[in-house]
N, C-alpha and C positions, 0 to 999 in steps of 0.2 A: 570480774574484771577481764577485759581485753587485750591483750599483749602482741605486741610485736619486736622481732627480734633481728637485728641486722648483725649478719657476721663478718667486720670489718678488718680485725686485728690478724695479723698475718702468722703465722707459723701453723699448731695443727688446732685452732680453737675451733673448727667445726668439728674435726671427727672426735678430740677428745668430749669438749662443754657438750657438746649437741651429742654425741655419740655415746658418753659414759653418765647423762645428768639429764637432759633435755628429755630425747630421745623415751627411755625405759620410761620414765615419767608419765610420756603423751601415751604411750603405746599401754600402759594399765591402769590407764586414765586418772590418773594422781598427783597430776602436773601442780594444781590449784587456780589457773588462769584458762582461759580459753586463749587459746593461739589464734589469729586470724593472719598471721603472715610471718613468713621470714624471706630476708634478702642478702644476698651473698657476695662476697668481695674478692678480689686480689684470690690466692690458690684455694680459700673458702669452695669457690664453685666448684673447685675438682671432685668436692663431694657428692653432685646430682649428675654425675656420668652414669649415662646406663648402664647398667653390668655392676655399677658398685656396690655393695653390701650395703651399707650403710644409708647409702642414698635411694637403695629400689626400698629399705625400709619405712624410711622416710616418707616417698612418695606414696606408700601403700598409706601411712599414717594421714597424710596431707587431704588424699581424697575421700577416706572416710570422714574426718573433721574437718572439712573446710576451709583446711589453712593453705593460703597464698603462697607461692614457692616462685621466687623470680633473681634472676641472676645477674651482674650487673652485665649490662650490654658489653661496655669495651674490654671486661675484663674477663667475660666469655670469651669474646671476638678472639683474643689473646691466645686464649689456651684450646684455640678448636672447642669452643663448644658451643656457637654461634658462627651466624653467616649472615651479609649483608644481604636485603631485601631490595638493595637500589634508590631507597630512600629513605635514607639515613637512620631505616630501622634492622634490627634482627631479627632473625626467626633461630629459636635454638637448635643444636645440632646433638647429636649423640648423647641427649642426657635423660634422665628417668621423666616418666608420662604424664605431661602436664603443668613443667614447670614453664617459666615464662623470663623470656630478655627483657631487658630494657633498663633505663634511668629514672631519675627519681620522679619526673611527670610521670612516667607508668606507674610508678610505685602508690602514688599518690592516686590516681587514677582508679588503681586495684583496687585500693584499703578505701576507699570512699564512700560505698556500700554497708561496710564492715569496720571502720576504725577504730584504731587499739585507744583504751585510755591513756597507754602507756607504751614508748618503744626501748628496747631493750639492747645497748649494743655490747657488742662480746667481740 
């Protein structure tokens, strides 16, 4: 089964779900789903800042399996972790290698390839 996982709810649900459950899971390959993406919300993105623990693990995670890492455009934009392109898209700024801005056409766009049976929000 294919999963995907959007982390929407605000306080610390990435570093703890994704960081104490998710996270150890993917990383000793025992999760039971394959991941093909996660997308990130509101202070959630603070977790794919480069330099962050949590987030360069991630990223390290992400590229050897495959999984989608996209952050939400205006809520990057917000917190300096994105920058306008001029047309009315992002390019992200300061965050671990490989992640990606945008809204839910990219998102859709992304996983289209690769689409979860299943999305997952936390």
């Amino acid at each position: 089964m294919r999963v995907a996982y959007v982390f929407s709810t605000s306080g610390h649900t990435a570093s703890y779900k994704l960081g104490k459950m998710i996270l150890p899971q993917l990383e000793e390959h025992r999760h039971g789903a394959e991941v093909v993406g996660m997308f990130f919300f509101d202070d959630n993105t603070f977790v794919l800042r480069k330099g962050d623990p949590l987030g360069e693990r991630l990223g390290r995670v992400a590229r050897e399996q495959g999984i989608m890492l996209m952050l939400c455009d205006q809520c990057a934009n917000e917190r300096n972790l994105a920058e306008p392109e001029g047309d009315g898209r992002y390019r992200p700024k300061d965050v671990v290698e490989g992640v990606r801005v945008g809204c839910f056409p990219d998102l859709y766009a992304a996983l289209a390839g690769n689409p979860p049976d299943q999305v997952i929000t936390l």
